[in-house]
PyMOL Python script that loads the backbone (N, CA, C, O; Angstrom):
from pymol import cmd

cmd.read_pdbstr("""\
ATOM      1  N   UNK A   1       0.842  -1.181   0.000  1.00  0.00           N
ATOM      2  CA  UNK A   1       0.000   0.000   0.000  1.00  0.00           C
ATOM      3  C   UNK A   1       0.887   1.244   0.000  1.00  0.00           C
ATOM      4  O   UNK A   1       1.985   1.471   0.508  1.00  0.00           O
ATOM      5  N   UNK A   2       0.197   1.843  -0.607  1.00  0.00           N
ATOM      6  CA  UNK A   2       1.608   3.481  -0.734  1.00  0.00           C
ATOM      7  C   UNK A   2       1.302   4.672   0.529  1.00  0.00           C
ATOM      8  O   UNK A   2       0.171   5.021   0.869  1.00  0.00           O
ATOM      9  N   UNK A   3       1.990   4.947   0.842  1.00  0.00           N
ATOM     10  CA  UNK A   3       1.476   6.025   2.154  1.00  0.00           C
ATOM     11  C   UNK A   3       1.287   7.081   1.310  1.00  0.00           C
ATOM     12  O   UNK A   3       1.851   7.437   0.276  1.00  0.00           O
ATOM     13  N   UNK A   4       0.448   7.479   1.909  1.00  0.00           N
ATOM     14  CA  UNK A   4       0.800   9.466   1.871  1.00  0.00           C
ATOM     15  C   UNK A   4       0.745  10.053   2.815  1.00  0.00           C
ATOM     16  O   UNK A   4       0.106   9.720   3.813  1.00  0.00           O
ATOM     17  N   UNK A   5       1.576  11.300   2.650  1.00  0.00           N
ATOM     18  CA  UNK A   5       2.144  12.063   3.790  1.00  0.00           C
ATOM     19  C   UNK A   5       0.842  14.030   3.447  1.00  0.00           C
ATOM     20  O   UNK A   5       1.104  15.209   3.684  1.00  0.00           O
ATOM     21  N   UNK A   6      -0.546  13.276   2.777  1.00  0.00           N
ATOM     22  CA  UNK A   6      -1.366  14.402   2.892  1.00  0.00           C
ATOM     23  C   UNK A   6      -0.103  16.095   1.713  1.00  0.00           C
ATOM     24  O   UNK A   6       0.799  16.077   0.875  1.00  0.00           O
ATOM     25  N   UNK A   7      -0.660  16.844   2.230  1.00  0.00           N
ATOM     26  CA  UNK A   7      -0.455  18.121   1.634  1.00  0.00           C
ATOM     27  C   UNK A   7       1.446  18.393   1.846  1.00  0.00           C
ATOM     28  O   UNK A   7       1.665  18.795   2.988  1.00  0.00           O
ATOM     29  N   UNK A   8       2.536  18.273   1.136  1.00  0.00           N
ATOM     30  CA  UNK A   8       3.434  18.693   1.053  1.00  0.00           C
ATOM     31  C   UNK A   8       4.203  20.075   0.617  1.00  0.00           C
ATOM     32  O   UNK A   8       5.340  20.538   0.708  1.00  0.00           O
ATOM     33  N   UNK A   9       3.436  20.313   0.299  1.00  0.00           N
ATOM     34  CA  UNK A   9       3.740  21.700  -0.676  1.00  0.00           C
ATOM     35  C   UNK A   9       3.898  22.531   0.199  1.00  0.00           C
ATOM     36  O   UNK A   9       3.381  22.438   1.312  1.00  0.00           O
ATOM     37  N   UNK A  10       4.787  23.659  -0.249  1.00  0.00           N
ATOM     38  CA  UNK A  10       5.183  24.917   0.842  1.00  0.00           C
ATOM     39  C   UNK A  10       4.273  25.586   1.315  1.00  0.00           C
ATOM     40  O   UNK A  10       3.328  25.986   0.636  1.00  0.00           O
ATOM     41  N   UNK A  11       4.391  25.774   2.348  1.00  0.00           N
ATOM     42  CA  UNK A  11       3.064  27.094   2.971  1.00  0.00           C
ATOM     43  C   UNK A  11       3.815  28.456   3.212  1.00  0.00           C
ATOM     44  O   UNK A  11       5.037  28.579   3.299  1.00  0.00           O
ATOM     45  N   UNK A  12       2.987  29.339   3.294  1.00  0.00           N
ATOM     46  CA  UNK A  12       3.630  31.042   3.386  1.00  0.00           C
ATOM     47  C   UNK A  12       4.011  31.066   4.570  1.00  0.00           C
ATOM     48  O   UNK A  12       3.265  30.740   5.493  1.00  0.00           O
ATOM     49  N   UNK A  13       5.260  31.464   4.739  1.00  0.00           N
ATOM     50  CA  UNK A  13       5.715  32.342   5.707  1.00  0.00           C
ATOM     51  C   UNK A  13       5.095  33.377   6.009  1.00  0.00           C
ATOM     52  O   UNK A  13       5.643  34.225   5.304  1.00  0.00           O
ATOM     53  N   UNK A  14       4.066  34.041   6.772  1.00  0.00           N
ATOM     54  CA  UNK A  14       4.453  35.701   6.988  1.00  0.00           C
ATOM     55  C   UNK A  14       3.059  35.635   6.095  1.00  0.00           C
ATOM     56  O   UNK A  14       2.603  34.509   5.897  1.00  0.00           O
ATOM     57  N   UNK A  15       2.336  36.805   5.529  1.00  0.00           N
ATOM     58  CA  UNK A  15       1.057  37.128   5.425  1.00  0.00           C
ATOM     59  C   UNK A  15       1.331  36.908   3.730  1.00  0.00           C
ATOM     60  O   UNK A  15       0.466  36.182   3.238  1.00  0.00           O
ATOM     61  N   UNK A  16       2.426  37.422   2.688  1.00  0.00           N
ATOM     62  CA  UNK A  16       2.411  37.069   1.924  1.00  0.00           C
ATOM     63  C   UNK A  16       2.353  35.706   0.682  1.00  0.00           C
ATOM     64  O   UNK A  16       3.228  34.881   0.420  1.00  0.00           O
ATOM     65  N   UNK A  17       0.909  35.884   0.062  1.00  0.00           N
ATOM     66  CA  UNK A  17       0.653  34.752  -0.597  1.00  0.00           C
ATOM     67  C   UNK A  17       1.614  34.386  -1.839  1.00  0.00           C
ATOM     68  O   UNK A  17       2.020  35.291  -2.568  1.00  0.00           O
ATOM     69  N   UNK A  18       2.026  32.833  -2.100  1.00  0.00           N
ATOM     70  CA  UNK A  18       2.697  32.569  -3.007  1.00  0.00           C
ATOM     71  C   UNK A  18       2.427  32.326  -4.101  1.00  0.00           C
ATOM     72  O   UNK A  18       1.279  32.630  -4.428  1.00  0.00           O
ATOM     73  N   UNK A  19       3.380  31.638  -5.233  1.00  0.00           N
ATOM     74  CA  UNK A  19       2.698  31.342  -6.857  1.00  0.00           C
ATOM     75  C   UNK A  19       2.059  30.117  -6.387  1.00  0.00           C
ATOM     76  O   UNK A  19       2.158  29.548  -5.299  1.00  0.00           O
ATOM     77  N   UNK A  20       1.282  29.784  -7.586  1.00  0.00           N
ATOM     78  CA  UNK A  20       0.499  28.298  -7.315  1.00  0.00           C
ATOM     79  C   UNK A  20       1.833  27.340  -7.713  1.00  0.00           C
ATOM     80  O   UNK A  20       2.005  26.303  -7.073  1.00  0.00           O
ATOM     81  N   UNK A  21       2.679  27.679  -8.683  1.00  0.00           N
ATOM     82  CA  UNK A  21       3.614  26.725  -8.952  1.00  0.00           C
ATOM     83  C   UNK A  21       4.645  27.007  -9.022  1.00  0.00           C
ATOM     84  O   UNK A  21       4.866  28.012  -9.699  1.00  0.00           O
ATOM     85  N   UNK A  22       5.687  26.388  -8.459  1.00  0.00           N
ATOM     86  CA  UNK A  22       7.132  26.740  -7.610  1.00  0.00           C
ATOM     87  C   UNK A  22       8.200  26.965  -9.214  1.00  0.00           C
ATOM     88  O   UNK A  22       7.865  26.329 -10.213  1.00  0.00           O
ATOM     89  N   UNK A  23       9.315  27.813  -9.260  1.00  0.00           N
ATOM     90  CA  UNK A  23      10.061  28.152 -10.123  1.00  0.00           C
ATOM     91  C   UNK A  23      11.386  26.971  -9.828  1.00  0.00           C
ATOM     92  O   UNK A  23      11.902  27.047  -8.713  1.00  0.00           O
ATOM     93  N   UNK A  24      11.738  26.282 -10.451  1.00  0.00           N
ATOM     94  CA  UNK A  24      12.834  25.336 -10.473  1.00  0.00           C
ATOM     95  C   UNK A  24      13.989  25.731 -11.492  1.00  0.00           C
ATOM     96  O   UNK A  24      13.853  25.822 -12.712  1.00  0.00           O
ATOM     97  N   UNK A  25      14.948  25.910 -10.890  1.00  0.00           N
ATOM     98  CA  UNK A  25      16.188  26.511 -11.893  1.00  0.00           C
ATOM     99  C   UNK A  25      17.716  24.990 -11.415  1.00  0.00           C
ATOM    100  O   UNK A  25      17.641  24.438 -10.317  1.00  0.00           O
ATOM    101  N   UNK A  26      18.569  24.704 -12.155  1.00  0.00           N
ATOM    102  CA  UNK A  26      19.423  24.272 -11.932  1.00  0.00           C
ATOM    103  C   UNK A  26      20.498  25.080 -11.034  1.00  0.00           C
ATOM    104  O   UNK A  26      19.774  25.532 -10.147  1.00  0.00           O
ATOM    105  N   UNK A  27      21.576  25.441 -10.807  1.00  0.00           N
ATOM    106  CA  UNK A  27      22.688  26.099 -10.101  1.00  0.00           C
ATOM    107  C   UNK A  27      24.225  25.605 -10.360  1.00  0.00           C
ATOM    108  O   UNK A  27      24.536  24.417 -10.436  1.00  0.00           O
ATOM    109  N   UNK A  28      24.883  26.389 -10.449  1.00  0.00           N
ATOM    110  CA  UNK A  28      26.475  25.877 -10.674  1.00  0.00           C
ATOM    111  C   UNK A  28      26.991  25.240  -8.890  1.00  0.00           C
ATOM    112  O   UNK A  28      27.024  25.689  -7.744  1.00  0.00           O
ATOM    113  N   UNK A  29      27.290  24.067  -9.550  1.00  0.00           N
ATOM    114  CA  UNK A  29      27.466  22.875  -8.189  1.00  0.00           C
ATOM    115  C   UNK A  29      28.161  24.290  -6.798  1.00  0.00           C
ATOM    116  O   UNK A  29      27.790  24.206  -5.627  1.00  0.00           O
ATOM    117  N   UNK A  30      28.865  25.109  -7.136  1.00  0.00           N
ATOM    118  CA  UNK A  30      29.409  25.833  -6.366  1.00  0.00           C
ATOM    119  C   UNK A  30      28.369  27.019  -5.372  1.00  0.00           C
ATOM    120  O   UNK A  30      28.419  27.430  -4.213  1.00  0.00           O
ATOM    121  N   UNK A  31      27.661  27.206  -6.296  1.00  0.00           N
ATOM    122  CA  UNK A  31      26.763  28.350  -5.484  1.00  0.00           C
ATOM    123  C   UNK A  31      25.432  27.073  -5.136  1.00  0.00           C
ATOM    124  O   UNK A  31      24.804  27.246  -4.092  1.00  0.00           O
ATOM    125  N   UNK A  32      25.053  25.838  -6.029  1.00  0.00           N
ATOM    126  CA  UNK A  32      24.005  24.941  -5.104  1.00  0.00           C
ATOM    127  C   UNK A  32      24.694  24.719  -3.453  1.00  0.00           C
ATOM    128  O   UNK A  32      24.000  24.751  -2.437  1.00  0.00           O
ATOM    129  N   UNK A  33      26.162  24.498  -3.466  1.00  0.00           N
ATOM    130  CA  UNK A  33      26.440  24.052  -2.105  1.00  0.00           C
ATOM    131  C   UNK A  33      26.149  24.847  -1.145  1.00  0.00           C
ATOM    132  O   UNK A  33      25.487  24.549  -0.150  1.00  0.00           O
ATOM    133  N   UNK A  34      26.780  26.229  -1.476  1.00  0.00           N
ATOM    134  CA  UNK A  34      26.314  27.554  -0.800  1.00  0.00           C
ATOM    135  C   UNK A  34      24.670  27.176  -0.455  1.00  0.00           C
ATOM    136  O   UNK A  34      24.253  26.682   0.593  1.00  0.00           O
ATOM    137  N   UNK A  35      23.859  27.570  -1.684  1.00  0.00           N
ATOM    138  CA  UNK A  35      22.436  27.640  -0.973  1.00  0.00           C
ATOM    139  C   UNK A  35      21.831  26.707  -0.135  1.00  0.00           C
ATOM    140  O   UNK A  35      21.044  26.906   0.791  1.00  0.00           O
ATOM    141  N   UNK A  36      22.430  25.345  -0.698  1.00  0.00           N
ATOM    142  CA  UNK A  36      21.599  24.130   0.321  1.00  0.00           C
ATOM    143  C   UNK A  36      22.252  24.075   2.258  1.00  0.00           C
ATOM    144  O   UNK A  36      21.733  23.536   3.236  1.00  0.00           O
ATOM    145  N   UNK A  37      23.484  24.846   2.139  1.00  0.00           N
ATOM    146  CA  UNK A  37      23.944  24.863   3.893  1.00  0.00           C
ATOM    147  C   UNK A  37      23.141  26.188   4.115  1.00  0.00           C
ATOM    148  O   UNK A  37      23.596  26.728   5.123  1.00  0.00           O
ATOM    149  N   UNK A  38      22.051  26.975   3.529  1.00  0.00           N
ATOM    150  CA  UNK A  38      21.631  27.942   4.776  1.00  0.00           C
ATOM    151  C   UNK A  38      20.119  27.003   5.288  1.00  0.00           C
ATOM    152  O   UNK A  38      19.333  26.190   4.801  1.00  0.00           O
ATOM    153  N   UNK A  39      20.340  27.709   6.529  1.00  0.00           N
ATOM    154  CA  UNK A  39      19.506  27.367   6.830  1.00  0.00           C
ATOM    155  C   UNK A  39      18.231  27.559   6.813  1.00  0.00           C
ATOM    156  O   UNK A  39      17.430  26.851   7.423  1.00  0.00           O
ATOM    157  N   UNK A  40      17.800  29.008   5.772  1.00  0.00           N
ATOM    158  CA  UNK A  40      16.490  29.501   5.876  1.00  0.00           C
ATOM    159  C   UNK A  40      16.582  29.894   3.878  1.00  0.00           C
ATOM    160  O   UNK A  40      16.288  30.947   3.311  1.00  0.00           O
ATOM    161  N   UNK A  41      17.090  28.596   3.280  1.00  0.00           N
ATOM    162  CA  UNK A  41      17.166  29.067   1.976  1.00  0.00           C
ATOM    163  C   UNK A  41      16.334  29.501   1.236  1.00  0.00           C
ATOM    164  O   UNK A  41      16.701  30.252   0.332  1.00  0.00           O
ATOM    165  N   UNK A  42      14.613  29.082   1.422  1.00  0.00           N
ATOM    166  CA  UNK A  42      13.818  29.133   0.877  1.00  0.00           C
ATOM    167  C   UNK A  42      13.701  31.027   0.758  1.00  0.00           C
ATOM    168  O   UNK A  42      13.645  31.805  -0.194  1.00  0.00           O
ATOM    169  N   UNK A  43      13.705  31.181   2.143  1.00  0.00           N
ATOM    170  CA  UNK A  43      13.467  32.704   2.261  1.00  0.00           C
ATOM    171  C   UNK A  43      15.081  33.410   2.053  1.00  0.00           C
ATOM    172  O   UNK A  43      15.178  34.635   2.123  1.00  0.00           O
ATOM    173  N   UNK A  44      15.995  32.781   1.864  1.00  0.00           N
ATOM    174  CA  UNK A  44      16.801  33.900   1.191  1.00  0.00           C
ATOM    175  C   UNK A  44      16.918  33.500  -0.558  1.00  0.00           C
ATOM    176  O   UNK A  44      17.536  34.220  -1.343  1.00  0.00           O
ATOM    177  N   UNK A  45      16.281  32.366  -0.924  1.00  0.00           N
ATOM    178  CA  UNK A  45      16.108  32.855  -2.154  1.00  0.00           C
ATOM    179  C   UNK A  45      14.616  33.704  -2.755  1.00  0.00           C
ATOM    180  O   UNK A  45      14.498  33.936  -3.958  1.00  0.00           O
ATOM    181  N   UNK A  46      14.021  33.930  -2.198  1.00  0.00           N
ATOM    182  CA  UNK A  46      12.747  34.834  -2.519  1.00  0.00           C
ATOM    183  C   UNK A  46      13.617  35.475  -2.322  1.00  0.00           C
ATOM    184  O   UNK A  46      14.395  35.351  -3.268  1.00  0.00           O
ATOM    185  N   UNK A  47      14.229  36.583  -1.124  1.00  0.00           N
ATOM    186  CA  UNK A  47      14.678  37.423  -0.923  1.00  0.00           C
ATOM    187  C   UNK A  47      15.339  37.927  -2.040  1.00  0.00           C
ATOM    188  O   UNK A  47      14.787  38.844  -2.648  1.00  0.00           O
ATOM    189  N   UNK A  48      16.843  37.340  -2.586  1.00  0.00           N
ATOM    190  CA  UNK A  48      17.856  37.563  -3.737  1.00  0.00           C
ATOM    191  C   UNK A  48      16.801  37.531  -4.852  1.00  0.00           C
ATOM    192  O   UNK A  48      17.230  38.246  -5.757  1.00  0.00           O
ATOM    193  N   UNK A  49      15.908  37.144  -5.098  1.00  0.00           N
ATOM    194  CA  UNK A  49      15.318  36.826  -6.544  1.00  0.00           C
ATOM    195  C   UNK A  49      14.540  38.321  -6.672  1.00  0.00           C
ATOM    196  O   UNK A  49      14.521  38.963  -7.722  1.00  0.00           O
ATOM    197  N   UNK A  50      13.893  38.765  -5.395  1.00  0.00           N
ATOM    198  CA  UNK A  50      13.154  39.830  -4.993  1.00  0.00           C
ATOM    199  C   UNK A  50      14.364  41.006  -5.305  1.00  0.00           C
ATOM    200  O   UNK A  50      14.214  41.792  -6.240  1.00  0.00           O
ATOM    201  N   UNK A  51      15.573  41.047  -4.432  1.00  0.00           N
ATOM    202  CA  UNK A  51      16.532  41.908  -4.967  1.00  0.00           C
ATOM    203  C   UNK A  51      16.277  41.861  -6.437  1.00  0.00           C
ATOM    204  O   UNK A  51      15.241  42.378  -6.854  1.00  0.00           O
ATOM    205  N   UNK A  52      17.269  41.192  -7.423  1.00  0.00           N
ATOM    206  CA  UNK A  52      17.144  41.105  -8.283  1.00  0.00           C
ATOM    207  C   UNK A  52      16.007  41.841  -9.353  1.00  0.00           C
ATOM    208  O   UNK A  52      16.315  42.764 -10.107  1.00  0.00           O
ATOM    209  N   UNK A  53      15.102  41.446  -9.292  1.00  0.00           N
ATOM    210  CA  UNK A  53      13.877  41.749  -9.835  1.00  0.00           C
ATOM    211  C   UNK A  53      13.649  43.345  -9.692  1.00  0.00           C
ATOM    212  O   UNK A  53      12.924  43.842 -10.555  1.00  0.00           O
ATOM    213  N   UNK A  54      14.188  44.217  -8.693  1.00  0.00           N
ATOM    214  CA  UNK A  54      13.590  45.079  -8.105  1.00  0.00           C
ATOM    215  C   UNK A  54      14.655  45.867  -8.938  1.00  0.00           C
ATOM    216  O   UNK A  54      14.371  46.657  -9.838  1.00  0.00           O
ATOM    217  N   UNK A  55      15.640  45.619  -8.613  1.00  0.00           N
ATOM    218  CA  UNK A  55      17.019  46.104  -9.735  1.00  0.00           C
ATOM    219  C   UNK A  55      16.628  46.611 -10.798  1.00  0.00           C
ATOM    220  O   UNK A  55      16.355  47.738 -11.214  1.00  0.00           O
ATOM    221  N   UNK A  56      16.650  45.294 -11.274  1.00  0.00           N
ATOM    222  CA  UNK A  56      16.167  45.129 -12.658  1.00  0.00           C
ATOM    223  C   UNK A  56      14.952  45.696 -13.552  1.00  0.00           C
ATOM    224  O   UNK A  56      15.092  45.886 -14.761  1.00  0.00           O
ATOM    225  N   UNK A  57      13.924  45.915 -12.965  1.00  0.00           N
ATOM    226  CA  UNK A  57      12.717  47.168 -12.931  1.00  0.00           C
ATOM    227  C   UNK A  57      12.587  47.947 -12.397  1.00  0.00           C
ATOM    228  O   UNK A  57      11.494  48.500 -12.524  1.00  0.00           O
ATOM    229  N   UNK A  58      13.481  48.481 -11.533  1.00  0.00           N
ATOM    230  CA  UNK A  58      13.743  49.632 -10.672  1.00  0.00           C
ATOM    231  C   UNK A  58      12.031  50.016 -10.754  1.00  0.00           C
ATOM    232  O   UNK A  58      11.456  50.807 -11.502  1.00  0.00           O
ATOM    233  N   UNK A  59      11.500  49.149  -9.705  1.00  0.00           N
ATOM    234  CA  UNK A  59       9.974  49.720  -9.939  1.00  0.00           C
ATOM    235  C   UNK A  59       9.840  48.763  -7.487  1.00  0.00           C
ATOM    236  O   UNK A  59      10.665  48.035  -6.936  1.00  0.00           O
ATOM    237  N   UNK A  60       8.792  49.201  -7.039  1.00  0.00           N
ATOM    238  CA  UNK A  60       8.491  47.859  -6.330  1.00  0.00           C
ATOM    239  C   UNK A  60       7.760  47.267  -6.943  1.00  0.00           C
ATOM    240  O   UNK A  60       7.072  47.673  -7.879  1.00  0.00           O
ATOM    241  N   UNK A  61       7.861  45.325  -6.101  1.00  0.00           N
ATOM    242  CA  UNK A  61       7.306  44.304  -6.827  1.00  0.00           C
ATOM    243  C   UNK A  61       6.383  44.127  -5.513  1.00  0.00           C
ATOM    244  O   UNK A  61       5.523  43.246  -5.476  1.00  0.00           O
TER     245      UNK A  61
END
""", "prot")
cmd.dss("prot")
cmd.show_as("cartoon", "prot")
cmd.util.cbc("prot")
cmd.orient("prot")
């Protein structure tokens, strides 16, 4: 019989709602090692992606 472990999917941190479907990118083995030892990666990659973005349209997102 197969288990399930019910609803897996990320839930929001904090009041802000997320996408319905998660962005998956590869990484150069050097900066994946970096991201997978923090400990709160999820939220420092929103964060950097959020930098980024904000840069980049010099607008808020």
């Amino acid at each position: 019989m197969t288990e399930t472990h019910g609803d897996t999917r990320f839930k929001p941190i904090g009041n802000e709602a997320l996408a319905e479907k998660p962005i998956s990118v590869f990484l150069p083995k050097d900066l994946d090692i970096y991201v997978r030892s923090l400990p709160n990666r999820a939220e420092w990659l929103r964060a950097a992606i959020k930098e980024a973005a904000l840069r980049d349209t010099e607008r808020s997102i």
